[in-house]
C-alpha positions, 0 to 999 in steps of 0.5 A, spaced: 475 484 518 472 477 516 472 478 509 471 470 509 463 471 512 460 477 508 456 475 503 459 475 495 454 481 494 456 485 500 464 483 498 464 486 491 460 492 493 466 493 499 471 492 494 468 497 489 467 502 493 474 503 494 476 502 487 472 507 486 473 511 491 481 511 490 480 513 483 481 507 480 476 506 475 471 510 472 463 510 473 462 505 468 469 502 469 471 495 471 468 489 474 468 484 480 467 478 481 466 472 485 465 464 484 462 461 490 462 454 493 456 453 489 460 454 482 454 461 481 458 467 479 456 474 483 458 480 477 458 487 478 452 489 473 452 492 466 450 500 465 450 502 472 453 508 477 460 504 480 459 510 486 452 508 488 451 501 488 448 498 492 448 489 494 442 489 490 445 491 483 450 486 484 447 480 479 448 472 481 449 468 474 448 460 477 452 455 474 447 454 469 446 460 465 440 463 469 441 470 472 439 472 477 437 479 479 435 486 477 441 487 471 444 484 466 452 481 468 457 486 465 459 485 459 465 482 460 463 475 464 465 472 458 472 473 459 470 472 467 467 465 465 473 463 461 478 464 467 474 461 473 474 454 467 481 456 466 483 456 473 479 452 478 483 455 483 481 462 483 474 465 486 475 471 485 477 476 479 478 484 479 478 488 472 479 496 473 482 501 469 487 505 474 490 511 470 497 508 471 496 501 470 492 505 464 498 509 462 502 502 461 497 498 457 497 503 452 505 502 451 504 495 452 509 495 458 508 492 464 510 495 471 517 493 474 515 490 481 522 489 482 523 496 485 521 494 492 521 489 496 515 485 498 511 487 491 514 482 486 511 477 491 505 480 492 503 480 485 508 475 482 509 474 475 505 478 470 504 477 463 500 482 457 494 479 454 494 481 446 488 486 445 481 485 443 474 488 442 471 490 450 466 484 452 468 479 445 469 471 447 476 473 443 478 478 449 476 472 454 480 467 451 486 472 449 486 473 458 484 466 459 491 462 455 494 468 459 491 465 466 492 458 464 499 458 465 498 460 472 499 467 472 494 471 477 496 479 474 494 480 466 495 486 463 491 487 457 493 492 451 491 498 451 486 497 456 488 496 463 489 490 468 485 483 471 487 479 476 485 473 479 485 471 487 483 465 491 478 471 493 476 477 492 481 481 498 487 477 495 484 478 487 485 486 490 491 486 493 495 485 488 491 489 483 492 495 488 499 493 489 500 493 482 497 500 480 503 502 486 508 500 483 506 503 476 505 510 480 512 508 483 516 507 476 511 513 472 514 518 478 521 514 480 522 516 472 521 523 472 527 525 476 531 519 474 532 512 472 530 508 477 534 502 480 532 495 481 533 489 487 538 484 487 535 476 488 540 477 494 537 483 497 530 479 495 532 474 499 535 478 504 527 480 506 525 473 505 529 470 510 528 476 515 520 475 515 520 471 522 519 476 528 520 471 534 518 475 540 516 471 547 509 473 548 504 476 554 497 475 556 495 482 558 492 483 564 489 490 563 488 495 557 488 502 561 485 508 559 492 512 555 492 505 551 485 504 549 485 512 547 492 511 543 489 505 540 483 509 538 487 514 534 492 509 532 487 506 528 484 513 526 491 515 523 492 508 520 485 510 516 487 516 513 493 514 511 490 508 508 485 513 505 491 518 502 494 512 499 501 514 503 501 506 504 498 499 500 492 496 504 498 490 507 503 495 509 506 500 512 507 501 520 505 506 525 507 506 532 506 508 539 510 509 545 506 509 552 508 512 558 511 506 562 516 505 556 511 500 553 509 500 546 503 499 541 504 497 534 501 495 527 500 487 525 503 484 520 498 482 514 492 485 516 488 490 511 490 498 514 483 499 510 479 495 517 484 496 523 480 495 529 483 497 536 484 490 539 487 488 532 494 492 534 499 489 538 502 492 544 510 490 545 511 490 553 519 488 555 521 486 548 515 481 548 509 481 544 502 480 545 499 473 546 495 471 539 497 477 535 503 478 531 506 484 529 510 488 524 516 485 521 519 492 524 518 491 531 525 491 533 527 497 529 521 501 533 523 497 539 530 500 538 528 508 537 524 508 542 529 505 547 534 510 545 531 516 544 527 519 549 525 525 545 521 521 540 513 517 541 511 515 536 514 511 528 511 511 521 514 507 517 510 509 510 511 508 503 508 514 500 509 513 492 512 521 491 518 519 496 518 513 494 520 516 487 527 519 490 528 512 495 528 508 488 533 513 484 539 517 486 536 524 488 536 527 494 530 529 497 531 536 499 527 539 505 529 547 503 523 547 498 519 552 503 519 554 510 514 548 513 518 542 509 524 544 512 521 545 519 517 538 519 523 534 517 529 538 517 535 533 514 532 526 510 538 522 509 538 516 505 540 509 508 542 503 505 536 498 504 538 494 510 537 499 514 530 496 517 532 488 517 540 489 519 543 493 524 537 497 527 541 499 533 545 504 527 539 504 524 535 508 530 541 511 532 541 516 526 534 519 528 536 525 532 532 531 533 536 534 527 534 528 524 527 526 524 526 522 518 531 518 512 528 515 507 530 507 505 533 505 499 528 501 494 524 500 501 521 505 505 520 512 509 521 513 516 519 517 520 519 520 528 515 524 532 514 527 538 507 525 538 503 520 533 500 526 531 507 530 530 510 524 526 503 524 521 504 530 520 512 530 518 509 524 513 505 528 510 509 534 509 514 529 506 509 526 501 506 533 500 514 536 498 517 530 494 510 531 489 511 538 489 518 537 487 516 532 481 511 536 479 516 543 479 521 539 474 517 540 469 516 548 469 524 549 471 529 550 474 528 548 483 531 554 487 532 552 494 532 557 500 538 560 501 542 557 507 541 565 511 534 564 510 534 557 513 539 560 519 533 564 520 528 559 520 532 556 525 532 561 529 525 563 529 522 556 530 527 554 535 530 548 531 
């Protein structure tokens, strides 16, 4: 999608629309903005519905003062006006209240972006603005000094969050992304203490983002890959939409029956992924004028050396990421369905994706059909695209209810008969 041609209004109606949606802020909550080249700020409205509105409750203030529109700007344009003063390179501001980010405004800490790898960049350095009243010039000056030493992310005292973009996806991406890593630590310290990257495995990342793959010009997309292309992109957004991945990352792939595969591009929003946006890898080369995920190798590897497996998630589901960033095991012996869909969930080093990924593929058995990365990821395989959602499901499903079953007492697995029995019946 073309955020760049959608009018200001339609942009800040999108994006609220999925932070409300999401759960990130409240009916009355949070507020959206977006200076134009023309130098007019277009704000969410004061005192209206964040579940019902439409372009036109959004209100335009013109570089003079003169407001446009049906409503009164939200309270806090104050604080909007002093940012985009303080820092004309940003077009775009999002202010929200997700319960997370809430949770550690009110401690007055700041979220640890350091757990896995790609987050610290995405958001950058993040400082907190001391409080001040909701609305009060004092509150925008107190954010903007935060701003004007050239931090995007401002975490306010016992309020919640704003950060600033040079438009309004990038001003969200990282306030998504954020609220993840929040969710992460909250539940990472449930269980645990959770461990943080090295500069040396941040830069270990950094230096592996190239993918340099020789390219192909299709000549035709047959029927089996425009519908795998289809449920791809069906799959991809509910996974998006279950929050089991950020907007930015998280991989799906799919094997064709000419030992071909389809896989997920690298950079684009998972929210508004199209068919013709995944990218087919044919012979180790890459499709012409696309560029795929930073896993493809990996992907490329599994399929070459397991039959049996069709299709690789590679997913960030926040509850199994808890156990990726801490030393718990996540164990499938909980009940019948957790053990059946994903049998044994080894724990591999954080390399695994980006260093040896011949020994990486080589651990997914048919005993095997899921690990968890340290400080980076899950892996999941499949018989089928649908058979890997599943297990990616179940796995989320299993590490949230293992987080939640800690506070009523001690977790008691099925006993090793009873899993023989499982085996048995369920031909495992």
């Amino acid at each position: 999608m073309r955020y760049d041609l959608l009018h200001p209004a339609d942009q800040i109606l999108l994006m609220m629309d999925r932070i409300y949606g999401y759960g990130m802020t409240t009916t009355s909550g949070g507020n959206l903005s977006i200076l134009d080249e023309e130098n007019n700020i277009w704000i969410t409205p004061a005192g209206i519905d964040k579940g019902s509105l439409t372009r036109n409750d959004i209100v335009c203030v013109k570089a003079d003062g003169t407001i446009v529109g049906h409503h009164r700007p939200s309270s806090e344009f104050p604080f909007h006006r002093l940012i985009y003063d303080a820092r004309p390179d940003l077009r775009a501001v999002v202010h929200a209240h997700p319960p997370a980010l809430v949770s550690f405004s009110i401690v007055r800490r700041i979220p640890d972006t350091r757990l896995l790898p790609n987050e610290r960049q995405i958001c950058g350095e993040i400082d907190m603005a001391t409080y001040a009243l909701p609305g009060s010039r004092e509150l925008g000056e107190n954010i903007a000094s935060v701003f004007k030493r050239g931090i995007n992310a401002v975490m306010l005292e016992n309020h919640g969050v704003v950060v600033g973009g040079t438009d309004l996806f990038q001003a969200f991406q990282c306030f998504e992304t954020l609220d993840f890593c929040a969710r992460l630590e909250i539940n990472a310290r449930r269980i645990g203490t959770p461990s943080i990257l090295s500069d040396e495995q941040f830069l270990a990342v950094k230096t592996g983002d190239g993918v340099d793959l020789e390219t192909f010009e299709p000549t035709a997309y047959g029927t089996e890959e425009r519908a795998i292309r289809r449920d791809m992109c069906v799959l991809i957004k509910r996974a998006y939409d279950q929050r089991l991945f950020t907007s930015t990352q998280g991989t799906f792939s799919q094997r064709l029956a000419d030992g071909s595969f389809v896989i997920t591009p690298y950079g684009s929003d998972r929210k508004y992924l199209e068919p013709e946006d995944l990218v087919r890898i044919e012979n180790g080369a890459s499709e012409a004028g696309k560029i795929p995920s930073r896993s493809v190798r990996l992907h490329q590897e599994i399929y070459e050396m397991h039959p049996h497996i069709n299709s690789v998630i590679i997913a960030h589901p926040p509850n199994v990421m808890a156990f990726a960033v801490t030393d718990n095991e996540l164990d499938s012996r909980t009940i019948p369905e957790s053990y059946i869909l994903m049998r044994n969930a080894p724990k591999l080093a954080f390399d695994a994706v980006y260093g040896d990924t011949e020994a990486t593929a080589a651990r997914f058995t048919k005993d095997t059909p899921i690990a968890i990365v340290e400080n980076n990821c899950a892996i999941v395989t499949g018989q089928s695209l649908l058979n890997a959602f599943d297990r990616l499901e179940v796995a989320e499903y299993s590490a949230k209810a293992l987080l939640s079953a800690i506070c009523l007492g001690d977790i008691v697995n099925i006993d090793q008969n009873r899993i023989r029995e499982l085996e048995i019946a369920f031909k495992l």
